[in-house]
MDTraj code that builds the backbone (N, CA, C; nanometers):
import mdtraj as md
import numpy as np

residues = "UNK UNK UNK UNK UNK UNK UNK UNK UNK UNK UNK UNK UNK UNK UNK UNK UNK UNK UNK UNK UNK UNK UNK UNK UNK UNK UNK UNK UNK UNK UNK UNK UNK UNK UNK UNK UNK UNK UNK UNK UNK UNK UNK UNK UNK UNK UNK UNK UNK UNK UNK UNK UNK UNK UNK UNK UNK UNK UNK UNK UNK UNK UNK UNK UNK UNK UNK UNK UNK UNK UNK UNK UNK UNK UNK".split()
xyz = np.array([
    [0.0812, -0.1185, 0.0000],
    [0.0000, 0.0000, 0.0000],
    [0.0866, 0.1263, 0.0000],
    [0.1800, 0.1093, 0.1095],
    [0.2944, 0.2496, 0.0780],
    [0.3808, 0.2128, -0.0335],
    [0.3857, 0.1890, -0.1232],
    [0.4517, 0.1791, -0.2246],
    [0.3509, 0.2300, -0.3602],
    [0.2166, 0.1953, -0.3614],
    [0.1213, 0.2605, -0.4645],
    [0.0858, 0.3532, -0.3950],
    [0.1166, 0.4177, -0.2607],
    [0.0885, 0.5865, -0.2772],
    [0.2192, 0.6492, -0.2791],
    [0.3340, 0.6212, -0.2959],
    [0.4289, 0.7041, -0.2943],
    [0.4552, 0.7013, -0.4399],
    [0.4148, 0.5926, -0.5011],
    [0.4517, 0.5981, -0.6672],
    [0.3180, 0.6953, -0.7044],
    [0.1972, 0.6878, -0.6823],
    [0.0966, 0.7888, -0.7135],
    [0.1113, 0.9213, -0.7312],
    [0.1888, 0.9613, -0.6174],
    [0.2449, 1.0563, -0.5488],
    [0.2997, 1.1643, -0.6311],
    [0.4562, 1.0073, -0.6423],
    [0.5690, 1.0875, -0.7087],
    [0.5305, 1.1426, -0.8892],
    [0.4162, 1.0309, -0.9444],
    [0.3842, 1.1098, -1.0841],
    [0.3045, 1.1780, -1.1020],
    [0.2620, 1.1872, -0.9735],
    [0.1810, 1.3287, -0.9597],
    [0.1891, 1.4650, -0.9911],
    [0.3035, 1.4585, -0.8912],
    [0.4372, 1.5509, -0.8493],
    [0.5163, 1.6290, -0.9971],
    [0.5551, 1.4415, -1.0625],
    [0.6182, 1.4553, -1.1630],
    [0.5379, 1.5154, -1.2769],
    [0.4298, 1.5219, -1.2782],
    [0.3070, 1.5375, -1.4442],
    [0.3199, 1.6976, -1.4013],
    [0.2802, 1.7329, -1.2550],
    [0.2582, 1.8958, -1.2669],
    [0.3704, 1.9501, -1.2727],
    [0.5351, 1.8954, -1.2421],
    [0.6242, 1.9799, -1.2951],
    [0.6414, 2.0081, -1.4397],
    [0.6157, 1.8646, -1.5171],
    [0.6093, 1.8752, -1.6748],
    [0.5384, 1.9806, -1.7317],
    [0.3704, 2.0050, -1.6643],
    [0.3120, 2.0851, -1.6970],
    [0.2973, 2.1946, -1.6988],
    [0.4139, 2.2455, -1.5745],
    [0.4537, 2.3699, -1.5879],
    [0.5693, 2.4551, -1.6576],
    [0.6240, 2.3731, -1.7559],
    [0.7024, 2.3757, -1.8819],
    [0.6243, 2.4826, -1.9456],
    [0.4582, 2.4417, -1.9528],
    [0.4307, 2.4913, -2.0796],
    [0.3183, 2.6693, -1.9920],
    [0.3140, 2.6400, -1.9234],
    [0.2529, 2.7782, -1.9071],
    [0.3375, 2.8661, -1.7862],
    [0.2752, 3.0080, -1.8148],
    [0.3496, 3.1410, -1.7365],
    [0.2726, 3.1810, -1.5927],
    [0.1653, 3.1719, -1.6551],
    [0.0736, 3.2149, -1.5120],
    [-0.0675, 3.1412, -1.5194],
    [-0.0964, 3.0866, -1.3962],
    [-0.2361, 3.0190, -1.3774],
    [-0.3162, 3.1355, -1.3343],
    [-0.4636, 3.1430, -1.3694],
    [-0.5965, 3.2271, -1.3158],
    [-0.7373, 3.1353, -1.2496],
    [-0.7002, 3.1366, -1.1174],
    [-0.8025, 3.0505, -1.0168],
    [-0.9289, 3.1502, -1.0038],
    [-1.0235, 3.0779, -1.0963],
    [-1.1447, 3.1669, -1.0619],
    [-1.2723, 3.0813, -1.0159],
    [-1.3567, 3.1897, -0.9535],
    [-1.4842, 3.1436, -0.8591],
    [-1.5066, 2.9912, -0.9491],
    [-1.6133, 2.9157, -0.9229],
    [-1.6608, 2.8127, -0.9855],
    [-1.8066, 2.8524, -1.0857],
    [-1.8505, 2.9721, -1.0210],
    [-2.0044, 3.0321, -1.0502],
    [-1.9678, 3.1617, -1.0825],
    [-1.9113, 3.1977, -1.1884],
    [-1.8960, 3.3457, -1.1905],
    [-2.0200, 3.4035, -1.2619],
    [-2.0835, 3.3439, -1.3131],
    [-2.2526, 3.4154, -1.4010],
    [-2.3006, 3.4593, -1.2695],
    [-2.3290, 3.3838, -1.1673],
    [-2.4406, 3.3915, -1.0342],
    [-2.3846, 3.4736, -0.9709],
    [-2.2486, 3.5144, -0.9143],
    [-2.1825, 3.6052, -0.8144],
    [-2.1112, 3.7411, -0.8964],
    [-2.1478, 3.7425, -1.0211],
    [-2.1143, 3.8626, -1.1193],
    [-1.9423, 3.7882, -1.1715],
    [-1.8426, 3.9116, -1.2237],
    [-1.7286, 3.9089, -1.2599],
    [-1.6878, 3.8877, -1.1556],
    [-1.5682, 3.7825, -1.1829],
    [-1.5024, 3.7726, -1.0719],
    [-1.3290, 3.7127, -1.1609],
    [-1.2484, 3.8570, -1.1136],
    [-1.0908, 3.8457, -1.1836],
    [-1.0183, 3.7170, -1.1221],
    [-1.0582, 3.6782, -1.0290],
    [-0.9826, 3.5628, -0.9693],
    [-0.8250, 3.5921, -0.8973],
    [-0.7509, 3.4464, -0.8367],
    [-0.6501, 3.4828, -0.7951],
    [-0.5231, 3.4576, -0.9234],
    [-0.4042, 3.5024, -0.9656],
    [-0.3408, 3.5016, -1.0266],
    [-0.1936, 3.4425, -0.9825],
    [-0.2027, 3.2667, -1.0301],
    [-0.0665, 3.2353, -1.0035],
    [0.0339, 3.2730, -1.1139],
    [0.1671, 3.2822, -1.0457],
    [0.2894, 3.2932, -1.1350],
    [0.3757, 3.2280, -1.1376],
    [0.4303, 3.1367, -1.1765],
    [0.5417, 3.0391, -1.1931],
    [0.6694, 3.1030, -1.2228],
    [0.7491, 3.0833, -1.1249],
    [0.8673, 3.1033, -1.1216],
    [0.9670, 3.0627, -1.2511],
    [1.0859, 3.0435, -1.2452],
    [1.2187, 2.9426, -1.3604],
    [1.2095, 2.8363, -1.3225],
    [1.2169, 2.8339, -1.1532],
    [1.2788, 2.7072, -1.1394],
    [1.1713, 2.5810, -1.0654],
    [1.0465, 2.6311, -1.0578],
    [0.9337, 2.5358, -1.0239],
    [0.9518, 2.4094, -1.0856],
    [0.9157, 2.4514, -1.2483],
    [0.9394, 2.3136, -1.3137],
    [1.0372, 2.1918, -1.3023],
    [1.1558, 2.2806, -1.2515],
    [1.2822, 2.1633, -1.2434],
    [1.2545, 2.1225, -1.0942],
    [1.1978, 2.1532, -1.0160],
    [1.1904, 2.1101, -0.8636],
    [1.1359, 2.0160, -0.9029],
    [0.9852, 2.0690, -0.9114],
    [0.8809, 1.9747, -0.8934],
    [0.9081, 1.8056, -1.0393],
    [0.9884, 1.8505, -1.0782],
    [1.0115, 1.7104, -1.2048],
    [1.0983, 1.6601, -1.0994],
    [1.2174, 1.6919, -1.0437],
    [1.3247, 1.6321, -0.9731],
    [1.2433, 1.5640, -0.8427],
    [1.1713, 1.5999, -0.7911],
    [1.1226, 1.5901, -0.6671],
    [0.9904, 1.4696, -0.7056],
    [0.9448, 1.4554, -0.8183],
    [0.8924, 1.2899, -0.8563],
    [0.9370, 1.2412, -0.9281],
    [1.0623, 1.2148, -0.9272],
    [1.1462, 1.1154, -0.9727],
    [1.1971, 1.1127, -0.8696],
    [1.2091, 1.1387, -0.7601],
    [1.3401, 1.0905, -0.6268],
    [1.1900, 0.9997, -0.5645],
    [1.0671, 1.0543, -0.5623],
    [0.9620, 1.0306, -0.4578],
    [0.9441, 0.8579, -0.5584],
    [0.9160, 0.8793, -0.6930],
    [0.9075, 0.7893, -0.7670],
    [1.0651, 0.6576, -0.7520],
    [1.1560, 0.6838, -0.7333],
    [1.2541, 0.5849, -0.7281],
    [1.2735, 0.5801, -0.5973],
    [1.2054, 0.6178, -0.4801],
    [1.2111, 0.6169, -0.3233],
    [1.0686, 0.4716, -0.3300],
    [0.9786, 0.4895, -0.3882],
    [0.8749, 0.4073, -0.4276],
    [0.9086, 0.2665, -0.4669],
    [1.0165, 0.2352, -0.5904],
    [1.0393, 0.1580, -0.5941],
    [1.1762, 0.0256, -0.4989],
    [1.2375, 0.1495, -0.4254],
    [1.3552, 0.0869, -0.3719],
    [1.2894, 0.0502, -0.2201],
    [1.1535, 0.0698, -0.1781],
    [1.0722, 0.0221, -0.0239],
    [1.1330, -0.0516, -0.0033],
    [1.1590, -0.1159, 0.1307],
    [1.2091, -0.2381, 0.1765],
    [1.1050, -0.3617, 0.1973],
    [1.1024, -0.4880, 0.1837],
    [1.0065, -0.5523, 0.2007],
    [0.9389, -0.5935, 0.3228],
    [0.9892, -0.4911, 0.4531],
    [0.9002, -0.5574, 0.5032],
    [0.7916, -0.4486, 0.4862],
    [0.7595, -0.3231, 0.4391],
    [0.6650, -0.2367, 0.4158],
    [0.5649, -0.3233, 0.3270],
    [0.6147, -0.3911, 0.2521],
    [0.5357, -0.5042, 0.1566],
    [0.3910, -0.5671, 0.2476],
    [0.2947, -0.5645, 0.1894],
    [0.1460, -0.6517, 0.2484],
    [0.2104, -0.8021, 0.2519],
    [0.1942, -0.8564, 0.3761],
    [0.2144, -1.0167, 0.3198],
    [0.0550, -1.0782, 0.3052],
])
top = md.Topology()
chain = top.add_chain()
for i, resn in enumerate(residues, 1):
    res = top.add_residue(resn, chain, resSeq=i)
    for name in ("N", "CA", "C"):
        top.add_atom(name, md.element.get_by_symbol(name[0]), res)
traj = md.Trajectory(xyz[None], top)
């Protein structure tokens, strides 16, 4: 079981660093903006070096996943 959530985890980890390759800034807005009027939302910004963290950081979580010791293993 700790071995399919730390591998879950780590390509988790790993997909949203990839994905932040490709964009500059995220815009988090209401869910209902017709019903509560305009709403500008909050404005994330991605740094340089996000992407390389967050890729490095599921691949260590991802090869920490596979090297478990067995007794973490279900018998």
């Amino acid at each position: 079981m700790w071995r399919a959530f730390f591998l879950a985890t780590g390509i988790f980890v790993f997909l949203l660093g990839f994905e932040l390759f490709s964009i500059n800034s995220l815009v988090i807005r209401d869910s209902f903006p017709i019903v509560f009027g305009e709403n500008d939302g909050k404005t994330f910004v991605t740094e340089d070096w996000m992407p390389w963290a967050l890729l490095t950081a599921g691949c260590i979580v991802c090869l920490y996943a596979f090297t478990l010791p067995k007794r973490f293993r279900k018998k």
